[in-house]
N, C-alpha and C positions, 0 to 999 in steps of 0.2 A: 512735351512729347514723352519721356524720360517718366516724367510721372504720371499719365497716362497711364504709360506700359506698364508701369508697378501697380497702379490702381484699381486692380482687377473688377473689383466689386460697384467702380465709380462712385464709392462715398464722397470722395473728395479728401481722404487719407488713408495714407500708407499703413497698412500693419507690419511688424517683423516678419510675418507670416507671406506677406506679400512681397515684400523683400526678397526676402529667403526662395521664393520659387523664381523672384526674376535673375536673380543676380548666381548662376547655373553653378559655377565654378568658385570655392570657397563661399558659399554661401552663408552660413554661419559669420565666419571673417567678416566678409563685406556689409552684412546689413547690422552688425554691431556696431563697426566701425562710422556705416553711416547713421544709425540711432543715435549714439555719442556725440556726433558734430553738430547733428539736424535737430532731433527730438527735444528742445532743448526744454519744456515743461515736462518732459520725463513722462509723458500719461502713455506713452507706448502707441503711440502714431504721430506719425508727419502730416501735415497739413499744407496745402498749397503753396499757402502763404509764409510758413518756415519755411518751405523746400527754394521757394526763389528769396525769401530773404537769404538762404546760407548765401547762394551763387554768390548774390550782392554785395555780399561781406568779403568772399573771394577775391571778386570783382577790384573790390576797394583793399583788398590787400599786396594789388600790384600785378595780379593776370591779368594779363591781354584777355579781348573776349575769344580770338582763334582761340587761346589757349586751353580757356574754357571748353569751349564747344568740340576741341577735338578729343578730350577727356569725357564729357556728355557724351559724344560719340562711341569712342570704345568701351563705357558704362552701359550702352544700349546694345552694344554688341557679346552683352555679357561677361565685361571684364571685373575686375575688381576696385573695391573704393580704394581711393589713398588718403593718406593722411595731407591734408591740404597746410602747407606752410602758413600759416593763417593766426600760430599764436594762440589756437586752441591745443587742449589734448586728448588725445581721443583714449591714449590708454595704451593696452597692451593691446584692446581687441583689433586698433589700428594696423592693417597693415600697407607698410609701405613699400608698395609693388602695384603696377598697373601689368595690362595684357601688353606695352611698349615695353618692360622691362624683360 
């Protein structure tokens, strides 16, 4: 649903570009943050199959699926990415603050 909404064009990936208008507030912030975790061939789109592989990887890092889906959730409601305890780094562009913070 989530990538859907980002997918404006229905290629079946995400651009920065596309990012950047779903994610309303810190936008820049946020779809750096999620390029850095997601994008992970660097070609400057998300792909379906990265975007539910990252979850997966989450998934298997110890979130419950609530936990998931209620971060999903305020990501649709235009909040901001966080840095997912996960063992990646996302960098500086990572910020860690959600719309619960």
């Amino acid at each position: 649903e989530m990538f859907q909404a980002m997918d404006t064009d229905n290629d079946d990936t995400v651009t920065r570009e596309e990012a950047m208008k779903f994610f309303k507030s810190f936008a820049k912030v946020s779809a750096a943050a999620m390029f850095k975790e997601v994008d992970g061939d660097h070609k400057g789109g998300i792909e379906l199959k990265d975007f539910m592989g990252f979850w997966d990887q989450v998934h298997g890092s110890g979130y419950t699926n609530e936990e998931i889906a209620e971060e999903l959730e305020e990501l649709n409601k235009g909040g901001t990415w966080v840095d997912w305890k996960d063992n990646r780094d996302v960098g500086n562009e990572g910020l860690k603050m959600s719309v619960k913070d």
